[in-house]
N, C-alpha and C positions, 0 to 999 in steps of 0.2 A: 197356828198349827205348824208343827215341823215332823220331816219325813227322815228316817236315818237310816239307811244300805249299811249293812255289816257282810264283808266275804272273806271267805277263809278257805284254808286246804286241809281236810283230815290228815290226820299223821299219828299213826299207832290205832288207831279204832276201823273198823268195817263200815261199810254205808248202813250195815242192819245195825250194827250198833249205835249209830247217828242217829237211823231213826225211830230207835226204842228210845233215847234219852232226849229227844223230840217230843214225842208221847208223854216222857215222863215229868216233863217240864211246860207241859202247854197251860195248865191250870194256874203256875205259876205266873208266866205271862198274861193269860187271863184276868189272873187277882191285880195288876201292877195298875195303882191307881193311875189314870190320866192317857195311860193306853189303851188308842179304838181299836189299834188291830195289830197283828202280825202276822206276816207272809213270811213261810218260809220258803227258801230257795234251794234248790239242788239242780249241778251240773254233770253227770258221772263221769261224760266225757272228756271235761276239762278238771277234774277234781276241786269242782268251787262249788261252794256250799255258804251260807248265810241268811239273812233275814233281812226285810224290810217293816220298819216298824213306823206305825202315824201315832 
């Protein structure tokens, strides 16, 4: 099993639009054969945002 942290900093989009294309994308991650799960992450305070994925 392996676990992989992805962080990043929005730059040109809004947090609402992060987490509309969140929304828009979760089924996608859903379908990714071999993937149990995905967490995503949000920090407003520090502008860090990403995913942890098993």
């Amino acid at each position: 099993m392996h676990i992989q942290i992805i962080n990043f900093n929005l730059d040109g989009i809004s947090r609402g639009e992060y987490d509309q294309v969140c929304d828009d994308l979760a089924q996608t991650f859903a379908d990714v054969p071999g993937l149990i799960s995905k967490h995503w992450l949000a920090d407003d305070d520090t502008n860090t945002y990403g995913g942890g994925y098993i």
